[in-house]
N, C-alpha and C positions, 0 to 999 in steps of 0.2 A: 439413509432413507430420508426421502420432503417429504414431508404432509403440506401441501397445500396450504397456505393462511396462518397455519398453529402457530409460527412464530408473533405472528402480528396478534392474533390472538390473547396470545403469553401477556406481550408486552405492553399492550395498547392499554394508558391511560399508568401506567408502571415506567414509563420511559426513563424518569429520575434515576430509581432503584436499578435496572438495567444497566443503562452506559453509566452507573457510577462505578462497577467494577472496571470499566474500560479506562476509565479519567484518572484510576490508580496506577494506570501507566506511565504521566505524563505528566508535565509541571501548569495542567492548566487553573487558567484564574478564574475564579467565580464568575466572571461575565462572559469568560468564553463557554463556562460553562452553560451558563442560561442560553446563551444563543446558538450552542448542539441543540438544545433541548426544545426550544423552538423551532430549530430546522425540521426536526422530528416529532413536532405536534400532532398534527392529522393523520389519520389513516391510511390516506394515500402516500403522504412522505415514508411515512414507515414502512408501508409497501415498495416502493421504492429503495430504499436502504437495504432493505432483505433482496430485495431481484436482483441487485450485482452477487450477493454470495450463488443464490440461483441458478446464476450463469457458469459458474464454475466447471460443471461437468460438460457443457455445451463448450465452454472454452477450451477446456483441454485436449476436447475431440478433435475440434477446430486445429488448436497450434500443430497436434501430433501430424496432421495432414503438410505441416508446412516445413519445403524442408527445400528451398529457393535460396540461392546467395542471396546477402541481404549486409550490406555497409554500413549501416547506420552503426554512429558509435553506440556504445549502451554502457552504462556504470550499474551492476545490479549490487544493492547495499543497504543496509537494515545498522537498525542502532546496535550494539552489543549484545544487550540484557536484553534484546527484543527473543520473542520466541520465534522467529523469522532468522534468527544471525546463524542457524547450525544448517539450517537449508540455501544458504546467498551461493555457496560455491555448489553445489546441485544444482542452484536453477541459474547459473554461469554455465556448466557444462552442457544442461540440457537447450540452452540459445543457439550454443557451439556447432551442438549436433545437428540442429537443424535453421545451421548455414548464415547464424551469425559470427561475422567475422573480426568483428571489433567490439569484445566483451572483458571488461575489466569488474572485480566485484572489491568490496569491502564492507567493514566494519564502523559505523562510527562510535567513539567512545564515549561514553555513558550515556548513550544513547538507548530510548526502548522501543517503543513502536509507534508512536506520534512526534516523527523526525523535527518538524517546523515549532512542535511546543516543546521539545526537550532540551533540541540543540539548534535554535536557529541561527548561529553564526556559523559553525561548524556544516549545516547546509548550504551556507549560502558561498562559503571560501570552497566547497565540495563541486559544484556547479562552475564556481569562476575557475576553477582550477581543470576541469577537462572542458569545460565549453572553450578555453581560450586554446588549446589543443588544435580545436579545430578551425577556429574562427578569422583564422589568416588562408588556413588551406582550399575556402572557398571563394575564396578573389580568384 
């Protein structure tokens, strides 16, 4: 169930205390954290941050309707330790099913759920490594 606002509610002028359970995820540094923290100053940012979760049920209406070939390559993949890494091959199959044809999933390792603060080399060799896949096949 949404209640309308309550989150914003909850959190407003609590932002700190909030996303410091989230920042226990990830190797971030004090100043990335102060500038989460500013991103999500205002009431309206914070509105904003909550409206992508919002969208979720709209979203999944949305994909279940789509079910068109579709080529675009796709890598779906989550850090290890993320709580995301026991669902990457379900939501590999469920792309499959509806007609993507080039889905490949993984794990990275000791990776949690803030891929670019945990492991960014290991993202970045992750990307060169299927982008280059493809990057001759479109000459």
């Amino acid at each position: 169930m949404q209640v309308p606002e309550i989150p914003e509610r909850l959190v407003l002028g609590r932002q700190g205390d909030f996303f410091a359970y989230f920042y226990n995820f990830a190797k971030f540094a004090p100043e990335d954290i102060a500038h989460y923290l500013e991103a999500y100053a205002t009431p309206e940012q914070l509105h904003a941050a909550f409206e992508m979760y919002r969208a979720f049920p709209a979203n999944g209406q949305f994909n279940a309707t789509q079910d068109g070939r579709n080529d675009v390559p796709v890598f779906v993949g989550s850090g290890e330790r993320s709580f995301f890494a026991k669902i990457v091959p379900k939501i590999a199959k469920g792309l499959r099913t509806h007609g993507f044809i080039q889905v490949e999933s993984g794990l990275i390792p000791g990776g949690v759920h803030f891929l670019i603060e945990d492991q960014p080399e290991a993202v970045v060799e992750l990307i060169e490594q299927y982008a280059s896949r493809y990057s001759d096949s479109s000459r």
